[in-house]
C-alpha angles and dihedrals in degrees: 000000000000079000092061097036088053084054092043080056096043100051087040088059096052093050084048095052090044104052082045083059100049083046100053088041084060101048099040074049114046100085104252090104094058103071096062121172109356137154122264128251129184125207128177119214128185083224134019099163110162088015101133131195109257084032109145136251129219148199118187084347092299112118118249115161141008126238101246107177138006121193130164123242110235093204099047100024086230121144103243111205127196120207147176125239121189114243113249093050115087124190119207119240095249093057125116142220131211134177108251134201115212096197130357088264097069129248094152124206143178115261111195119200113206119227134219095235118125096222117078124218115263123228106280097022130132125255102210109181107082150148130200143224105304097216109231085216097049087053094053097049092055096050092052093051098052091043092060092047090053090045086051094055090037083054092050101041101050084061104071119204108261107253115271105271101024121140111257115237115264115284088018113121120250106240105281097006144059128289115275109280105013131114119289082015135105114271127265107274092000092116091227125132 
């Protein structure tokens, strides 16, 4: 019995180690390790919704930073986001930031749209020149609303007004009256209207 307990252990211990290894190759491997040191830069969006923090930021779609913090202004309302840039890579101060989706299903990221100006942000500057989360939802409402609008003129405008002077179909009402034959109206074939 103590013979079959030691190997239950010792079998316990190695799943242990090794899951302790998958975890510490992770997190050596997700990414946040390769900014390193870097200068910090703010931005303020009007909507950062799925923006993480960790997410990454990117220059021509190579990673160059990390987001480190989001807070709210409680004067603007504006999302404020902090974020890491690795030192070596300078961002002129004309230069713009936008909150990115890499796939309809989310993952968000800071792209960041180099200027043309010849002075470069400081640590700690602003970038102010933003745009925020585009919501998928919000897209598609507005699609479908605007379908529908052009389906609805389409609709009207393919049924022309009969000509001035015309003879209504049968059982339609004269303008201002009943229809022919009906009660209150003019009879059938009287000429009336």
């Amino acid at each position: 019995m103590a013979r079959r307990n030691a190997a239950e252990v010792l079998t316990g211990l190695v799943v242990l180690v090794v899951a302790g290894g998958f975890l510490t190759y992770a997190v050596a491997h997700s990414g946040q390790s390769a900014i390193g040191a870097g200068y910090p830069l703010l931005a303020r969006f009007d909507n950062i919704a799925g923006l993480n923090i960790g997410a990454p930021v990117r220059l021509a779609g190579v990673q160059v930073g990390r987001v480190d913090s989001e807070t709210v202004d409680p004067k603007t309302y504006l999302a404020v986001v902090g974020m890491t840039l690795r030192q070596g890579i300078e961002i002129p101060k004309d230069s713009s930031v936008e909150v990115a989706s890499e796939s309809l299903l989310g993952g968000e990221y800071l792209s960041i749209q180099p200027g043309a100006d010849d002075k470069m942000l400081a640590p700690g500057q602003r970038i102010t020149i933003t745009q925020g989360a585009v919501s998928i939802e919000q897209l598609l409402g507005k699609f479908i609303f605007s379908a529908t609008n052009i389906v609805g003129a389409m609709g009207s405008a393919a049924k022309p007004a009969p000509p001035a002077g015309s003879p209504s179909p049968p059982g339609s009402a004269p303008p201002g009256g009943a229809p022919r034959g009906a009660p209150g109206g003019a009879p059938a074939g009287s000429g009336l209207k």
